[in-house]
C-alpha positions as CSV (number, residue, x, y, z in Angstrom):
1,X,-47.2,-24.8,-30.8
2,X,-48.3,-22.8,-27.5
3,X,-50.1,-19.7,-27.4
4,X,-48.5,-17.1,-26.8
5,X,-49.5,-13.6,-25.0
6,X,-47.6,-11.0,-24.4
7,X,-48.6,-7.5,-22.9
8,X,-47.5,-4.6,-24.6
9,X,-47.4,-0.4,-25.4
10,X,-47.7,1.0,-29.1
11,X,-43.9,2.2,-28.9
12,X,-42.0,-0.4,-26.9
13,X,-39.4,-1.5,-28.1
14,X,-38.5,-4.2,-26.4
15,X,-41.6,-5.6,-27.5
16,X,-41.2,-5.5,-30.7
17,X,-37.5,-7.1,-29.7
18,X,-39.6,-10.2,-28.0
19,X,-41.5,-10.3,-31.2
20,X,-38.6,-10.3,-33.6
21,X,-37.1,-13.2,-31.0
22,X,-40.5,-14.9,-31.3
23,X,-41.1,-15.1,-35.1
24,X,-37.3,-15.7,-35.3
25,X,-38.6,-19.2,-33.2
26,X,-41.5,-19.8,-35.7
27,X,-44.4,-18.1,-33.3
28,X,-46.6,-17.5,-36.1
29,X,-49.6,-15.6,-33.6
30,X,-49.0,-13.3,-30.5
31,X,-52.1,-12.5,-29.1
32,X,-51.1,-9.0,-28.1
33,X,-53.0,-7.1,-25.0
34,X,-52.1,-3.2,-25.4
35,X,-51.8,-1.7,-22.1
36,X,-51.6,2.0,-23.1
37,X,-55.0,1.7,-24.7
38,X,-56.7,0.5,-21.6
39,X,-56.5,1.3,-18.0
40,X,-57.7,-2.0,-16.7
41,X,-55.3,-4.0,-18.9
42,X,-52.0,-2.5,-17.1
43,X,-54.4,-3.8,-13.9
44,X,-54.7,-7.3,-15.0
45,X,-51.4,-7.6,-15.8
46,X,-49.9,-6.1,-12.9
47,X,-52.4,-8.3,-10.7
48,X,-51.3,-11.3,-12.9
49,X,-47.8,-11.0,-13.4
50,X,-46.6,-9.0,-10.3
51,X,-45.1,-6.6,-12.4
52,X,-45.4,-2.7,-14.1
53,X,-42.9,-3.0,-16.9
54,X,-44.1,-4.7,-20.5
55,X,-43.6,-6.6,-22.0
56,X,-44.8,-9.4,-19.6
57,X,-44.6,-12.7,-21.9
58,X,-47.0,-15.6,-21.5
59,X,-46.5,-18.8,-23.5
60,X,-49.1,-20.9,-23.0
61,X,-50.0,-20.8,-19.0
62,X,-46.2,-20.3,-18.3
63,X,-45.2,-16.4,-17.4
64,X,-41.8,-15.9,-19.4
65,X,-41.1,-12.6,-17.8
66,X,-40.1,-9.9,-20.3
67,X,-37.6,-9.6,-23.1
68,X,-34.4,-10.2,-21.0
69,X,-36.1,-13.2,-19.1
70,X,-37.2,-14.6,-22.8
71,X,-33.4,-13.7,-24.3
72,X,-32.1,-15.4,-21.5
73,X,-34.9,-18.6,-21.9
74,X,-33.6,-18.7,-25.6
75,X,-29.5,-18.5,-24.4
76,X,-30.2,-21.8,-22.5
77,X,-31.7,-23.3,-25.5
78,X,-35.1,-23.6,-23.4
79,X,-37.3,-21.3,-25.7
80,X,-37.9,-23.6,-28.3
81,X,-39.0,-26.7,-25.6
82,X,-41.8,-24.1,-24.3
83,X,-43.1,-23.1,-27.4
84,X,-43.1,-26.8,-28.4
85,X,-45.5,-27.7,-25.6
């Protein structure tokens, strides 16, 4: 299964949404990266993804998008392909 990463605050809740969605698919880890806790992570993952909003969803070196782009991902029946690789 690929990694997944997915950048995220203490009380987000369409965070824990992606994560409910994830499990759901059989994710078993998400390496989380809290960006409320440090300064330099909302930097990283603004540089890296081209966005400000979390969550901002990685799965393996593909960038998902957050939990509307991974919903969507999941309605095409694509989720389960990506997490496969």
């Amino acid at each position: 299964m690929a990694t997944v990463q997915m950048y995220t605050t203490a009380v987000c809740p369409f965070c824990v949404r992606a994560e409910m969605l994830l499990k759901q698919r059989g994710v078993q880890h998400i390496e989380k990266i809290f960006i409320d806790r440090d300064p330099a992570e909302r930097e990283a993952m603004m540089k890296r993804t081209g966005r400000r909003t979390v969550p901002q969803i990685y799965i393996g070196e593909t960038h998902v998008g957050g939990y509307d782009d991974l919903a969507a991902l999941d309605r095409a029946g694509k989720l389960t392909a990506l997490l496969a690789s």
